[in-house]
DRENDO-1510 file (C-alpha; in Angstrom, 1 decimal, always signed):
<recs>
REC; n; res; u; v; w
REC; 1; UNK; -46.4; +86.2; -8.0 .
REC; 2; UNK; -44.1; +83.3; -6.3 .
REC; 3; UNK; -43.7; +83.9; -2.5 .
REC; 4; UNK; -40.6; +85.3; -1.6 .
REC; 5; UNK; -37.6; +83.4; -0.4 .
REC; 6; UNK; -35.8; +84.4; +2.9 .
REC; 7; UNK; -32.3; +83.0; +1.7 .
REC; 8; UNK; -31.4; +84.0; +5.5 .
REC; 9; UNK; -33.6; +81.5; +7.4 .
REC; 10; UNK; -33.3; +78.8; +4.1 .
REC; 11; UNK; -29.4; +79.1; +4.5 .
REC; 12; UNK; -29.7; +78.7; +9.1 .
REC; 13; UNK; -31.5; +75.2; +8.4 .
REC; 14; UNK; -29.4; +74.3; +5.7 .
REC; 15; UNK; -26.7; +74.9; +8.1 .
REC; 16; UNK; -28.5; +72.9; +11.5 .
REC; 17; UNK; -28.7; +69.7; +8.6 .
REC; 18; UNK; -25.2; +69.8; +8.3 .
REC; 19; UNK; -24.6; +70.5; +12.1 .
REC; 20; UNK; -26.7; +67.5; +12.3 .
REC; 21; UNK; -24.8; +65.3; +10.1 .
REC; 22; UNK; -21.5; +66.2; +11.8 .
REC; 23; UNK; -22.8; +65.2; +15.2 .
REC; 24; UNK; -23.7; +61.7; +13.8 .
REC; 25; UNK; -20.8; +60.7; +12.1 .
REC; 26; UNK; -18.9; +61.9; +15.2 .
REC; 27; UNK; -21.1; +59.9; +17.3 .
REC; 28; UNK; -20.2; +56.8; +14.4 .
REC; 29; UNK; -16.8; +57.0; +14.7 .
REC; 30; UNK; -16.9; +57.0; +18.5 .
REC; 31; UNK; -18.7; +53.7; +18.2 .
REC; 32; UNK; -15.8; +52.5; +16.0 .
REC; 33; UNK; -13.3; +53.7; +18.0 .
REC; 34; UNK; -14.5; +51.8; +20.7 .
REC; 35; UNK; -15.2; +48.5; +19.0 .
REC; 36; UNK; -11.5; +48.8; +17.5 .
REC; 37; UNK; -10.1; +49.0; +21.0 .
REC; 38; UNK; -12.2; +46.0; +22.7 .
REC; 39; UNK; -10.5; +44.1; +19.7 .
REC; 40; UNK; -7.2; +45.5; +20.9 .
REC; 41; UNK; -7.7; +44.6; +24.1 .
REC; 42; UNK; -9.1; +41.2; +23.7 .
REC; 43; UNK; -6.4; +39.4; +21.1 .
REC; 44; UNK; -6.7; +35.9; +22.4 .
REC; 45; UNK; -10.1; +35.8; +22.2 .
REC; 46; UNK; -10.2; +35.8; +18.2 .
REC; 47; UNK; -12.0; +32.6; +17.9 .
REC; 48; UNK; -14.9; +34.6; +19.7 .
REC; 49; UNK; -18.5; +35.4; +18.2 .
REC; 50; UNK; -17.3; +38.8; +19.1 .
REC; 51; UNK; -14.2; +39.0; +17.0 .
REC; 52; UNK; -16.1; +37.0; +14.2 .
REC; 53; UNK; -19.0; +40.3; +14.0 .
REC; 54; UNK; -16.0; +42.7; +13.4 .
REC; 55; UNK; -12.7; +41.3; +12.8 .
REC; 56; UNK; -11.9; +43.0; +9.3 .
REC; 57; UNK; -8.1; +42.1; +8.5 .
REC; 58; UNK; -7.5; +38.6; +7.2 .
REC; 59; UNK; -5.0; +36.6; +8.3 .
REC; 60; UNK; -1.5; +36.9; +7.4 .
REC; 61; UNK; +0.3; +34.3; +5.4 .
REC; 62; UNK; +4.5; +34.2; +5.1 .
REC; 63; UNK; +6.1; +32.2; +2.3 .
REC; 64; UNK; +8.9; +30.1; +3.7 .
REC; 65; UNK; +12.1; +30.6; +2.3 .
REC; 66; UNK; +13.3; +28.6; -0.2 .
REC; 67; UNK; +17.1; +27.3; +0.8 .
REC; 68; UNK; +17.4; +24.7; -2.4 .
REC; 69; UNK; +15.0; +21.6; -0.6 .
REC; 70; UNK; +12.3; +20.4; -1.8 .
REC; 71; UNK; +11.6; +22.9; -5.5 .
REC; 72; UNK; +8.2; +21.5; -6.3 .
REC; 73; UNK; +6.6; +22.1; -2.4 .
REC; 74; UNK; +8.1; +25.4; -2.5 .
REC; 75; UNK; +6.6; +26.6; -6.3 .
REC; 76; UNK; +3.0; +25.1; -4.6 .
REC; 77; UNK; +3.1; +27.6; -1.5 .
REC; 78; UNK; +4.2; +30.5; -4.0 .
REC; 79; UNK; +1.7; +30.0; -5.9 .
REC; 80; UNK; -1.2; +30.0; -3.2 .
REC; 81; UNK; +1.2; +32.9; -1.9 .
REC; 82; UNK; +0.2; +34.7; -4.9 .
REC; 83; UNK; -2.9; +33.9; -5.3 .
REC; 84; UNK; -4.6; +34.9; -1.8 .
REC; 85; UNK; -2.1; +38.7; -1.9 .
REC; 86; UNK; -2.7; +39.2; -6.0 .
REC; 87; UNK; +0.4; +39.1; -6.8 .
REC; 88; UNK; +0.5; +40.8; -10.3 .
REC; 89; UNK; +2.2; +38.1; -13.2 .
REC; 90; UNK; +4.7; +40.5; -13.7 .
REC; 91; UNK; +5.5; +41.1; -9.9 .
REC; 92; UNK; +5.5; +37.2; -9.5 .
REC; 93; UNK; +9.5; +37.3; -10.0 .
REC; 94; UNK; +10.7; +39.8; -7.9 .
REC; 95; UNK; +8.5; +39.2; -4.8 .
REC; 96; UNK; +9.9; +35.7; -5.1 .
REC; 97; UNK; +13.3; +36.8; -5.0 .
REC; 98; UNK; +12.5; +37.9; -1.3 .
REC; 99; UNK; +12.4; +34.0; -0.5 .
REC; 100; UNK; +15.2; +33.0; -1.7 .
REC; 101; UNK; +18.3; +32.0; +0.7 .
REC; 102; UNK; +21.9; +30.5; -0.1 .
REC; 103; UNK; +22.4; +28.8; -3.2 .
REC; 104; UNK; +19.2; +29.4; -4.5 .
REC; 105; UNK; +19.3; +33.3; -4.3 .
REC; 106; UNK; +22.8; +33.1; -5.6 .
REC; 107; UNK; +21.8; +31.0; -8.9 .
REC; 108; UNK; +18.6; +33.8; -9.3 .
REC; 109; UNK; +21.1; +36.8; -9.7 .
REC; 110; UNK; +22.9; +34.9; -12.1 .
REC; 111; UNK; +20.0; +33.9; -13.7 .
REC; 112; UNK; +19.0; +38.5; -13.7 .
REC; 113; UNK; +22.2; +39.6; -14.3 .
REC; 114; UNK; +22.4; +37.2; -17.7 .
REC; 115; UNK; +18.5; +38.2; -18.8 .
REC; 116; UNK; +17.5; +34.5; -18.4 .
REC; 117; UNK; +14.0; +35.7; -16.3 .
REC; 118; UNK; +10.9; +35.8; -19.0 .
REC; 119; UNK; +8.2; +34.7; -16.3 .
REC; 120; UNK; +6.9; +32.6; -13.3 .
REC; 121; UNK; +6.4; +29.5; -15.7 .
REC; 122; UNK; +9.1; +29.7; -17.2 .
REC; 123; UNK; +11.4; +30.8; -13.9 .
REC; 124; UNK; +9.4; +27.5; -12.0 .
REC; 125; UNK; +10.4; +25.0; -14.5 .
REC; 126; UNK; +14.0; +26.0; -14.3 .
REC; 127; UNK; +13.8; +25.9; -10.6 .
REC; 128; UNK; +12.6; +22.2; -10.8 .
REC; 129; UNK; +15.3; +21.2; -13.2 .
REC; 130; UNK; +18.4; +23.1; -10.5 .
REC; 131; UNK; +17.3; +21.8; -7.5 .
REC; 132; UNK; +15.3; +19.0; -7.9 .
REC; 133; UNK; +17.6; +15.5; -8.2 .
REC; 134; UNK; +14.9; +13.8; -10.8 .
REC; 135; UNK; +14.3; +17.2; -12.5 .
REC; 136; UNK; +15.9; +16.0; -15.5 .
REC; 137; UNK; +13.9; +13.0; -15.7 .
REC; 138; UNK; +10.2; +13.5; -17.1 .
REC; 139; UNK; +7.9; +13.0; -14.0 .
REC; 140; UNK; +5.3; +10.9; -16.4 .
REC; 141; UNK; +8.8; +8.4; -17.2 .
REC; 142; UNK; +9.4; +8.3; -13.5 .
REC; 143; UNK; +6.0; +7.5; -12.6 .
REC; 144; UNK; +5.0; +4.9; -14.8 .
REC; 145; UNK; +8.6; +3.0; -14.0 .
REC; 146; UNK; +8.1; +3.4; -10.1 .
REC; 147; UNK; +8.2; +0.1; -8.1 .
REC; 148; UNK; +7.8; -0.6; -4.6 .
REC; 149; UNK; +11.2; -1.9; -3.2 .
REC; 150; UNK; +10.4; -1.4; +0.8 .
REC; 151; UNK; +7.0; -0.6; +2.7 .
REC; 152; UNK; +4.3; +0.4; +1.5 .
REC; 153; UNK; +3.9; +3.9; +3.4 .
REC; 154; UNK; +7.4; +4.1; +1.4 .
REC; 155; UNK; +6.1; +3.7; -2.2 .
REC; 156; UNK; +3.4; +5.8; -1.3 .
REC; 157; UNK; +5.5; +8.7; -0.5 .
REC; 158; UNK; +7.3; +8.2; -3.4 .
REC; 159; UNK; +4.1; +7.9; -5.6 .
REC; 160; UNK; +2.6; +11.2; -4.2 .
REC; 161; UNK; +5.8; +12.9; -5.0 .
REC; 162; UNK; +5.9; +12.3; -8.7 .
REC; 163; UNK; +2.0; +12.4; -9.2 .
REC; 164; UNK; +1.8; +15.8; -7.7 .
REC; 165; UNK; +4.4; +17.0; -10.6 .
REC; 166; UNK; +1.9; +15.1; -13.3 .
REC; 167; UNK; -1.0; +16.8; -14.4 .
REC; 168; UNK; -4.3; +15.4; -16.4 .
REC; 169; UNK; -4.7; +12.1; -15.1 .
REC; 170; UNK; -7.6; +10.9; -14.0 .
REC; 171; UNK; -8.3; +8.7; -10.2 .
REC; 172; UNK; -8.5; +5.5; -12.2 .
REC; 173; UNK; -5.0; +5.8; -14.3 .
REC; 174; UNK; -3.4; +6.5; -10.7 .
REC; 175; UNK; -5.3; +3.6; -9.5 .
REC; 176; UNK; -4.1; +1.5; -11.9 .
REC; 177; UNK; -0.3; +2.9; -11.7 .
REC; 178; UNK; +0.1; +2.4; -8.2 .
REC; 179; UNK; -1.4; -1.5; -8.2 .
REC; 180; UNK; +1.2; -1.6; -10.9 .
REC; 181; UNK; +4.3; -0.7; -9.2 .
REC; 182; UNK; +3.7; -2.9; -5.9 .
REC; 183; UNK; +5.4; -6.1; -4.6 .
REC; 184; UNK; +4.0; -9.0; -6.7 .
REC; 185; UNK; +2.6; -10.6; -3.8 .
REC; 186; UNK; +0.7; -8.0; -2.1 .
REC; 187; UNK; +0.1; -6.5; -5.9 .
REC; 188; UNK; -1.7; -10.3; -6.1 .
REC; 189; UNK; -4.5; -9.7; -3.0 .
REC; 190; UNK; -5.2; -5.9; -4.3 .
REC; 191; UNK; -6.6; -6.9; -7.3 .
REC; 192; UNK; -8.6; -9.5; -5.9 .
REC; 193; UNK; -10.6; -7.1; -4.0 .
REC; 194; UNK; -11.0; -4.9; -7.4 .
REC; 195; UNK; -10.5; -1.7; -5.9 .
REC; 196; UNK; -12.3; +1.3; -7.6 .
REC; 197; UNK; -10.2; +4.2; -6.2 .
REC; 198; UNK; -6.5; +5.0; -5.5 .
REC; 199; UNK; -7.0; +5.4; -1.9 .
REC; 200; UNK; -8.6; +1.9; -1.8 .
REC; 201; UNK; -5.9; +0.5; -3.2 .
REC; 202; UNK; -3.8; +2.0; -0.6 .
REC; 203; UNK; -5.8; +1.0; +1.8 .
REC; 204; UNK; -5.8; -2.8; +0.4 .
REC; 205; UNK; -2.0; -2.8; +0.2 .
REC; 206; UNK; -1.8; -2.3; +3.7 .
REC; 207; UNK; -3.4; -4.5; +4.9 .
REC; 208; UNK; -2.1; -7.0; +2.4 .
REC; 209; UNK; +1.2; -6.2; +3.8 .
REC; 210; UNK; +0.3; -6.7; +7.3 .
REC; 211; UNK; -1.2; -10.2; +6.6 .
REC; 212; UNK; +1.8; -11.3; +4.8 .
REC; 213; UNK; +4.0; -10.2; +7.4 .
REC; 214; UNK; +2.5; -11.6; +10.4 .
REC; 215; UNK; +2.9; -14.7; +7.7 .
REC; 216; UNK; +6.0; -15.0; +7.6 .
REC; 217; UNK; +7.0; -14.5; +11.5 .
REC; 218; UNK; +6.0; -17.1; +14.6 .
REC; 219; UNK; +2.3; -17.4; +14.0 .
REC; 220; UNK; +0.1; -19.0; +11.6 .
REC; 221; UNK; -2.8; -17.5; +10.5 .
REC; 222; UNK; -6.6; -19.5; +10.1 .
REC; 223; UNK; -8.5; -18.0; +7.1 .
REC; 224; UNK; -12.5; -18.2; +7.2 .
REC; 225; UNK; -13.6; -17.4; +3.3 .
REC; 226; UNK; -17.4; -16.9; +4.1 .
REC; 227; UNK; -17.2; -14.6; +6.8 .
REC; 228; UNK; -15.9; -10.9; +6.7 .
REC; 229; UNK; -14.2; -11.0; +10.2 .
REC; 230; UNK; -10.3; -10.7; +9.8 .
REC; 231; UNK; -8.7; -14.3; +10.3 .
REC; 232; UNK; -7.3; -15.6; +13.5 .
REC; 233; UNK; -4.0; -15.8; +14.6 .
REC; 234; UNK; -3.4; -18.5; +17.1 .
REC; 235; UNK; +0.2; -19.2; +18.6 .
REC; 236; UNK; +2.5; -22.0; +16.9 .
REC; 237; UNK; +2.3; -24.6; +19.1 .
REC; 238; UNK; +5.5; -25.2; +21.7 .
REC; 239; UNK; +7.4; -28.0; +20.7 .
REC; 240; UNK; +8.2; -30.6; +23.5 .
REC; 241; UNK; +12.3; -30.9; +24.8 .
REC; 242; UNK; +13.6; -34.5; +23.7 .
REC; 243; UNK; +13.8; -36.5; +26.8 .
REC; 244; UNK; +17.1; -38.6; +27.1 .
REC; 245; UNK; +16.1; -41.6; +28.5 .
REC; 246; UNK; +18.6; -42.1; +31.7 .
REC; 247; UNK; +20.7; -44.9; +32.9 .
REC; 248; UNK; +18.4; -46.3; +35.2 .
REC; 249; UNK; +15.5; -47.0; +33.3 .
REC; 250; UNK; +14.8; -50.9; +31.6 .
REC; 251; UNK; +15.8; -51.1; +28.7 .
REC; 252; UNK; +12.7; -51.2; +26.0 .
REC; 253; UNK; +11.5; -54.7; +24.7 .
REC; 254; UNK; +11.5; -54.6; +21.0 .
REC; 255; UNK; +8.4; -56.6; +19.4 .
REC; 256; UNK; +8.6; -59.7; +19.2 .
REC; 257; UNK; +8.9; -60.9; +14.9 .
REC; 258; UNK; +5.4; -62.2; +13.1 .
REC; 259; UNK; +5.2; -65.9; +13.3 .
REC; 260; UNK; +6.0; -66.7; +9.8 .
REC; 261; UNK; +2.9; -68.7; +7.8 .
REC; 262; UNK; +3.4; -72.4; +7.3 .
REC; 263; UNK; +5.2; -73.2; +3.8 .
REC; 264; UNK; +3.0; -75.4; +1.7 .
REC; 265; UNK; +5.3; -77.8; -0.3 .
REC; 266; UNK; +4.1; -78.8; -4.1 .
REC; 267; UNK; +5.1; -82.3; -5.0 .
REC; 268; UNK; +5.9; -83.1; -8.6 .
REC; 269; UNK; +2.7; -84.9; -9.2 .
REC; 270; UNK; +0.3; -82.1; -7.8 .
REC; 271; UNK; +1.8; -79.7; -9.8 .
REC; 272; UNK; +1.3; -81.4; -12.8 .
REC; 273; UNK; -2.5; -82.0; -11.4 .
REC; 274; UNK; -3.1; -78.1; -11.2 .
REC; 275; UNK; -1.1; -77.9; -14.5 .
REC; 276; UNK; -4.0; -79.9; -16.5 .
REC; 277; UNK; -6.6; -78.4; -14.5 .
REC; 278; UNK; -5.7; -75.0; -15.2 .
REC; 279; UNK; -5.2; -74.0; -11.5 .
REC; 280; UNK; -2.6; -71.6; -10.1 .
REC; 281; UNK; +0.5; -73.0; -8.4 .
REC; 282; UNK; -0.5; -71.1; -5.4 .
REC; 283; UNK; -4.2; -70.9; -5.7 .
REC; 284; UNK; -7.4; -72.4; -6.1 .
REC; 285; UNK; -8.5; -69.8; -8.5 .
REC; 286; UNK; -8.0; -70.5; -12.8 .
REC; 287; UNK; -5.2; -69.1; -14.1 .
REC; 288; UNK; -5.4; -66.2; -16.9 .
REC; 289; UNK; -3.3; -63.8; -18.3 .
REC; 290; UNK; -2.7; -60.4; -15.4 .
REC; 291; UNK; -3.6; -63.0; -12.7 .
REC; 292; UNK; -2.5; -61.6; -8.6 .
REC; 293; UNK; -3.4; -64.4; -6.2 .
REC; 294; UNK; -5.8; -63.1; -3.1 .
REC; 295; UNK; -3.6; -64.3; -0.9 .
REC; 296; UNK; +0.3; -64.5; -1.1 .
REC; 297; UNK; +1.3; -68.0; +0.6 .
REC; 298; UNK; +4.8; -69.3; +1.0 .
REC; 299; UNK; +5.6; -72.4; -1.8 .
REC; 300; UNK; +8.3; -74.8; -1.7 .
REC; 301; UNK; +8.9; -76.8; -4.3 .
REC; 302; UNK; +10.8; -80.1; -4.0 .
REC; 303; UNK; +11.9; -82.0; -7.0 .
REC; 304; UNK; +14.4; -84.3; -7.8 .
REC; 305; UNK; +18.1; -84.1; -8.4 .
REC; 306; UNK; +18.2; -85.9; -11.6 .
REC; 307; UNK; +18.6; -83.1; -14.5 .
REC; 308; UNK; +15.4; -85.3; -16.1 .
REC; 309; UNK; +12.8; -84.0; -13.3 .
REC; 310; UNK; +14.6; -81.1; -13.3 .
REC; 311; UNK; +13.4; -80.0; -16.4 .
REC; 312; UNK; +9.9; -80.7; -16.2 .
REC; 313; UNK; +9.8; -77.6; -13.6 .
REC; 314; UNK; +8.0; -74.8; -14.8 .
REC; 315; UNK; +9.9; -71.6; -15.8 .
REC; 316; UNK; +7.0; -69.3; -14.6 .
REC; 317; UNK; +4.3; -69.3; -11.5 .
REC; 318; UNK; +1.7; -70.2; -14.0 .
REC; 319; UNK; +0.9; -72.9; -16.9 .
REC; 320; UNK; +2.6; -72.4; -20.1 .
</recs>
């Protein structure tokens, strides 16, 4: 036969187990109670190692309100709004509507009251298009037509603002787009350097825009091609005040005029000499076609005044 049970003494330890078990989660929550108020008690201190161990609520984020600046940074921080509190697709409008101000929260309870809400996509785009003073302009149009007119910090301002509203391209196509768009000249030394990135294209336009500006003001620049050091700048040199020369100085001597060469006079019978001989008139070298003397001396000729030895003169320097 099975030994018999004493229900009585089976249900008085059944009853000290669950005395037992009272007693240590009383004992738990006093521990817990106590860690929760050294939190309490301690708020500055949250960057602590002691905060880290038992710090259990995350951080609160608030979703600025939207007052009609600015459309496409707004839709950004909803979005991560939503994301981190799981904000339900179809709850997406309405907890939106909570951070809206002015115009803006006046155009959403027209767009309610006339059943023009389907979703967030659809409620964002409109958004863009209202408020936004290129939202009827196609941000891949406004992109590829965008060209630097001022600085360079400028242009990239402008450049971040329409790529952020253009999805699907890839580092190199905005590489290539913003080369594209700058000032010929500094557009000229960025794709000299063949950048690989869009940030090192940035970071070649500004210093190409540095170097042409220090260009163009009171220094000239000294450019070394086989080193890597950044060229020197030296000072333009000072130019000298014009001395007036005064009253009581000498007046200067001018040079005195070259000596002239002594003329060498050709009689009649000596040119007709150098004629048969084939000499120059004013040479000792052979005449030929193209002939240029070494020497240039100074000729007189004398002749007659009868029209007879007149004509016998040559019409040209050389022998005909």
């Amino acid at each position: 036969m099975p030994p018999k049970v004493n229900y009585g003494e089976a249900i008085a330890a059944f009853t000290a187990q669950i005395q037992d078990l009272k007693t240590t989660i009383e004992s738990n929550s006093t521990t817990i109670n106590a860690i929760q108020f050294k939190i309490e008690k301690f708020p500055a201190a949250s960057g602590s190692s002691f905060l880290s161990d038992y710090q259990a609520k995350p951080p609160r984020f608030n979703l600025t309100y939207f007052d009609g600046v600015d459309p496409q940074s707004w839709i950004f921080q909803a979005e991560q709004y939503f994301q981190i509190y799981i904000i339900l697709a179809h709850q997406k409008l309405t907890v939106a509507s909570f951070f809206m101000i002015g115009e803006p929260l006046t155009w959403f309870q027209w767009m309610f009251r006339n059943h023009q809400l389907i979703d967030w996509p659809s409620f964002a785009r409109a958004l863009e298009l209202r408020f936004s003073p290129s939202g009827h302009t196609k941000p891949q149009l406004a992109l590829f037509k965008l060209r630097q007119t001022s600085t360079v910090a400028q242009y990239q301002k402008n450049f971040e603002i329409l790529a952020n509203r253009v999805q699907g391209l890839t580092d190199d196509h905005l590489m290539n787009l913003f080369v594209l768009g700058l000032k010929p000249a500094i557009q000229q030394e960025v794709v000299m350097f063949k950048p690989t990135t869009h940030y090192q294209a940035l970071e070649l336009a500004f210093m190409a825009e540095a170097k042409l500006s220090e260009s163009n003001g009171s220094s000239y620049r000294v450019t070394l091609p086989s080193s890597n050091r950044p060229p020197l700048a030296f000072p333009a040199p000072p130019r000298a005040p014009l001395a007036l020369p005064s009253s009581s100085r000498s007046p200067l001597a001018l040079p005195a005029p070259p000596s002239q060469p002594p003329i060498k006079r050709l009689t009649p019978a000596e040119m007709q000499a150098r004629r048969a001989k084939g000499f120059c008139y004013n040479c000792n070298e052979q005449y030929k076609p193209g002939h240029k003397c070494c020497t240039t001396p100074f000729l007189l000729l004398q002749t007659k005044e009868d029209e007879d030895d007149a004509s016998e003169l040559p019409k040209s320097d050389g022998p005909q």
